[in-house]
C-alpha positions as CSV (number, residue, x, y, z in Angstrom):
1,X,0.0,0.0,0.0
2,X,2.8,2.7,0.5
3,X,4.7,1.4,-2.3
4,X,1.7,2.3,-4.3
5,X,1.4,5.8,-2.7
6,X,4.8,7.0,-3.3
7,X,4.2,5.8,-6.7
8,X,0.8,7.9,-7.0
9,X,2.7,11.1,-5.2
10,X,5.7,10.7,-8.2
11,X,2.7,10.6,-10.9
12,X,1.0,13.7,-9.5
13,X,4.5,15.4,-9.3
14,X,5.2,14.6,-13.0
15,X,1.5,15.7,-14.2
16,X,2.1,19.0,-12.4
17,X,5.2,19.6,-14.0
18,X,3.6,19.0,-17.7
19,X,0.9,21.0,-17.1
20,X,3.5,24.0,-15.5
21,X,5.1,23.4,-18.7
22,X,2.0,23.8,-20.9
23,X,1.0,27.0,-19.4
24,X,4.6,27.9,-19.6
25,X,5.2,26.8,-23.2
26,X,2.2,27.0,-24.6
27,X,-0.2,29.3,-23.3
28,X,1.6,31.9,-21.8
29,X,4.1,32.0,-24.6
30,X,1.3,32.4,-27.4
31,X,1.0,35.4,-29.4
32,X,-2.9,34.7,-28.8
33,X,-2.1,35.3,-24.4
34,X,-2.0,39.1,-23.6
35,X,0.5,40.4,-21.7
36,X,-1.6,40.8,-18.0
37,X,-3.0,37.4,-18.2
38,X,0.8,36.4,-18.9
39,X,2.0,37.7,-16.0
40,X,-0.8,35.8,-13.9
41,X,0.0,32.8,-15.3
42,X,3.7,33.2,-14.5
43,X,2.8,33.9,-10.8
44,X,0.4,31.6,-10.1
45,X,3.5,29.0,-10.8
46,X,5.4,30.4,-8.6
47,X,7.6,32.9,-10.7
48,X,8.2,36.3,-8.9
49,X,6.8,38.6,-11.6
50,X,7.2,42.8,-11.1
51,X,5.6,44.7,-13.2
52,X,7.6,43.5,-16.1
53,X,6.6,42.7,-19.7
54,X,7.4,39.4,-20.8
55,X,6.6,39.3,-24.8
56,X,5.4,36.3,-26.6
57,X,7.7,33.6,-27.5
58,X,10.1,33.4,-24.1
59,X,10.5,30.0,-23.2
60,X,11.2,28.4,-19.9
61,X,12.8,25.6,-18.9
62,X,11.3,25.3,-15.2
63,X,9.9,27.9,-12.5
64,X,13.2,29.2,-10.7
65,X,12.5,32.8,-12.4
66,X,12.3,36.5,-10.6
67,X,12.0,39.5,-12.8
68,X,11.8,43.0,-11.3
69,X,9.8,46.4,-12.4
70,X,10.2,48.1,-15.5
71,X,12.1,45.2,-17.1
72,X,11.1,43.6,-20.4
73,X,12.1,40.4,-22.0
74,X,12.1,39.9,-26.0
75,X,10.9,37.6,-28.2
76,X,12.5,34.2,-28.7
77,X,14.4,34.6,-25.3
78,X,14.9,31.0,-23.1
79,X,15.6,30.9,-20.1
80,X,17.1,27.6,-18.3
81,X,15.7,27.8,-14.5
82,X,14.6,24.5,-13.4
83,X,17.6,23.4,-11.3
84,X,18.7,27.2,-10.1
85,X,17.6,30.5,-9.9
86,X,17.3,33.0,-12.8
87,X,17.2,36.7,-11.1
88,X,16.8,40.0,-13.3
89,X,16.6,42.7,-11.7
90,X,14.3,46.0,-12.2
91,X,14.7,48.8,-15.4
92,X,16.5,45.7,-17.6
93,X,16.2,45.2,-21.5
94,X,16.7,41.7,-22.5
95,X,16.8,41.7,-26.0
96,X,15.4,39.1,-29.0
97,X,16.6,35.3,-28.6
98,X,19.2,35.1,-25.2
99,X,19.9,32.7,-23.5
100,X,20.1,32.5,-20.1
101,X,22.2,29.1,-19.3
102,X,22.0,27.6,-15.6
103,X,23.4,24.1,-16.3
104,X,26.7,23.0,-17.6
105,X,28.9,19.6,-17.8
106,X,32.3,18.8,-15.8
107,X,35.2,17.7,-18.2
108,X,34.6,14.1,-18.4
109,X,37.2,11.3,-19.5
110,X,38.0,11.0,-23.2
111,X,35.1,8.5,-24.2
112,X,32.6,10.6,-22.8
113,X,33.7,14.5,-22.5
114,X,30.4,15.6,-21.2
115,X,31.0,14.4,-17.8
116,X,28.5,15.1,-14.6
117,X,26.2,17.7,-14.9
118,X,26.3,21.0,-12.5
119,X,24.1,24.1,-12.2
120,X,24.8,27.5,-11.0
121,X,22.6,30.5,-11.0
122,X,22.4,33.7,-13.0
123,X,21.6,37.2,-11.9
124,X,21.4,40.2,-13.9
125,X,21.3,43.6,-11.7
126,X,19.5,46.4,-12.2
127,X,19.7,48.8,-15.5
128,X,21.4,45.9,-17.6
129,X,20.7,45.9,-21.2
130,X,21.2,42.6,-23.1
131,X,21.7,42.6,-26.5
132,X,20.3,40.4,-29.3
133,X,21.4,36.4,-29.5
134,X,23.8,37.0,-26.2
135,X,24.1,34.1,-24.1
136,X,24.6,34.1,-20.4
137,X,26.5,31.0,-19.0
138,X,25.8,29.6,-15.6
139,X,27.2,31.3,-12.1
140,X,28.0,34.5,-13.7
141,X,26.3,37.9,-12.7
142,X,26.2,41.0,-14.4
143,X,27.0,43.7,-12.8
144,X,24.7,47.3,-12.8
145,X,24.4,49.2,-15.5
146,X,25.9,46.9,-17.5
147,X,25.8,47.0,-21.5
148,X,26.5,43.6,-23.3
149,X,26.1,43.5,-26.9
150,X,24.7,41.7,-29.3
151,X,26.1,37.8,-29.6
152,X,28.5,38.3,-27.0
153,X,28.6,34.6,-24.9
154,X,29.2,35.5,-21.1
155,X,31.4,32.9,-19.3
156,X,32.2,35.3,-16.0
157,X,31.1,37.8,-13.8
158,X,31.0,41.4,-15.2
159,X,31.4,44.7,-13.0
160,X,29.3,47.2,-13.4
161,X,28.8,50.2,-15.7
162,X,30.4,48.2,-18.5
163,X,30.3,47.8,-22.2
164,X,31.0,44.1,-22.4
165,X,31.2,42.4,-26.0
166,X,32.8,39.1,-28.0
167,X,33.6,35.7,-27.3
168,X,34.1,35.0,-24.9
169,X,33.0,38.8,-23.8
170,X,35.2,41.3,-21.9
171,X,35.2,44.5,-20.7
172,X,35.7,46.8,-24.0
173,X,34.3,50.6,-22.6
174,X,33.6,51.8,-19.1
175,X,30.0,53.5,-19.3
């Protein structure tokens, strides 16, 4: 009998996270879902949700998501928050298809190079602007006031008030 409850409680778990993922990925990313209703949807699973516009199109890999005021999020964005937090702070532009990136692989043996998997979160602090296709690699944070441009691939932390750009992106202009 508590064999078959555990198994009950792990089938509940995994119909929860489909339907989280339907409303995710489906209704609340549809061009059809307005932007209010959008935001409801986000909270009621848990995402902390200022008064942010998130535009059609953003996927999410899980629920570990907090946005502040003013911010907005572009089309085609994904962000990877299921094992660790994603954090963006308020007055933040995030601009058409980033990627925010909380997992990663340890260097495995030669067979096998994608060795055991690790996450690490991301936070973005306030007054960042993100530019198109830039993707953010897990554990770094972006300092305030922080410009990185467009395809740049952030593997570390960046201070603040920076113009950060390339692969992998550095510090090219103090703002």
């Amino acid at each position: 009998m508590q064999r078959l409850h555990l198994v009950s409680l792990r089938v509940l778990r995994q119909l929860r996270k489909k339907l989280e993922n339907v409303l995710l990925n489906v209704v609340a990313k549809s061009y059809l879902c307005p932007g209010p209703l959008r935001r409801v949807l986000y909270r009621s699973i848990g995402m902390k949700i200022g008064q942010a516009n998130i535009w059609p199109g953003v996927g999410f890999r899980g629920t570990r998501f907090r946005i502040g005021d003013w911010s907005w999020i572009n089309h085609g964005v994904y962000v990877d928050c299921e094992y660790e937090d994603v954090v963006i702070g308020a007055n933040v532009g995030v601009g058409m298809g980033v990627m925010f990136v909380t997992s990663t692989h340890q260097m495995g043996r030669p067979e096998r190079r994608a060795g055991d998997i690790r996450y690490k979160p991301v936070k973005v602090e306030d007054g960042v602007w993100i530019g198109a296709r830039a993707v953010i690699l897990p554990g770094c944070t972006i300092g305030q006031g922080c410009v990185i441009a467009a395809m740049a691939v952030v593997t570390r932390s960046c201070e603040s008030n920076g113009l950060y750009a390339g692969v992998p992106a550095i510090r090219i202009k103090n703002l």
